[in-house]
Residue, then its C-alpha position, 0 to 999 in steps of 0.5 A: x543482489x536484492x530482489x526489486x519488487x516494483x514495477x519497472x517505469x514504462x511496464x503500465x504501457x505495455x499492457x491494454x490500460x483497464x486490467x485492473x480495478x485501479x486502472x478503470x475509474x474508481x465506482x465512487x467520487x463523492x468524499x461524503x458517500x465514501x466516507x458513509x460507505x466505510x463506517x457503514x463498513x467498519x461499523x459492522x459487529x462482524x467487522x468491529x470484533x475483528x479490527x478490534x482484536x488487531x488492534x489490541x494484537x499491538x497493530x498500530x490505528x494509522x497502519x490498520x487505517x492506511x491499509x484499510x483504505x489501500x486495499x479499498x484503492x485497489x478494488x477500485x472503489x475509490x482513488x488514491x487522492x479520496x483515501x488521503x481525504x478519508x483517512x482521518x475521518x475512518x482513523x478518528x472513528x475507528x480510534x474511539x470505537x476502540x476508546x469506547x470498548x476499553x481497549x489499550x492500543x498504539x495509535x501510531x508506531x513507536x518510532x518509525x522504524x524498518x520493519x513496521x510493515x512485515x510487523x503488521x504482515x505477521x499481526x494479520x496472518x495470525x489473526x488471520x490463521x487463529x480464527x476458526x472457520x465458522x467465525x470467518x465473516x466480513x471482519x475476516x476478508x477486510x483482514x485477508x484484503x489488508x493482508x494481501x494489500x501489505x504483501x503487493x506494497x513495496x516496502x518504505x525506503x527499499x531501493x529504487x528499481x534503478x538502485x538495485x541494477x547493476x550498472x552497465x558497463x561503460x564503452x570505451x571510447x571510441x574515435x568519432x566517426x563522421x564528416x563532423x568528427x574530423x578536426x580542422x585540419x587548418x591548425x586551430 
């Protein structure tokens, strides 16, 4: 039996609302202050050499970009309808930082396939585990965030929490009960 990951629907109501950075309004609604605020972020020369190197590792651009701007979501920086507004601004940016220093990288998967997200999970953790700790900078917790967002996502196209339960059994029919069950007792 498969493990679900998700939650179950109902669970974000048995809890006080405002435990999490997400539950509380975003800190940031304006789309041209976000949009400043992340490549002001990005542009940083300890965050570039960090990105950069991932990308040329073979992560593709739109997954760095999406779990990026994910991770931004659950700090509670901004919601997840900005990030949908953001991300081809930061997705164009970052593509000609890595134009611009000569880099050979995938703007997008090959094709999509399972797997695209463990493959950017394994991309992180070795980037992540080859730095050494005196070049452990800003670049290096954006790529720790990423990593810890893509570990707390549910994987594309996994079962559905009710898909992977297995199904009650069904009573036996039972005779009704009840004024209303008895038939007409006059012949039709």
């Amino acid at each position: 039996m498969e493990i679900i990951g998700g939650a179950i629907p109902g669970q974000s109501l048995t809890k006080k609302p405002g435990n999490y950075p997400w539950d509380k309004p975003s800190k940031l609604n304006d789309v041209d202050e976000i949009i400043k605020l992340h490549l002001d972020t990005l542009s940083e020369k300890k965050s570039i050499d960090n990105l950069l190197l991932v990308l040329e590792r073979g992560l593709p651009l739109n997954i760095l970009v999406e779990t990026y701007l994910t991770t931004q979501v659950m700090k509670g920086i901004h919601n997840i309808d900005v990030s949908i507004l953001v991300a081809p601004v930061v997705h164009e940016f970052l593509y000609n930082l890595a134009k611009d220093a000569g880099l050979d990288f995938k703007e997008f998967p090959d094709e999509e396939v399972s797997g695209t997200k463990e493959k950017a999970l394994m991309l992180l953790k070795a980037e992540l585990k080859s730095t050494p700790e005196e070049e452990q900078d800003s670049g290096f917790e954006i790529l720790e965030d990423m990593t810890t967002a893509l570990k707390e996502q549910p994987e594309e196209g996994s079962p559905k929490p009710e898909e992977g339960l297995p199904k009650p059994e069904e009573e036996e029919a039972k005779p009704p009960k009840g004024l209303m069950s008895r038939g007409n007792s006059n012949g039709s």
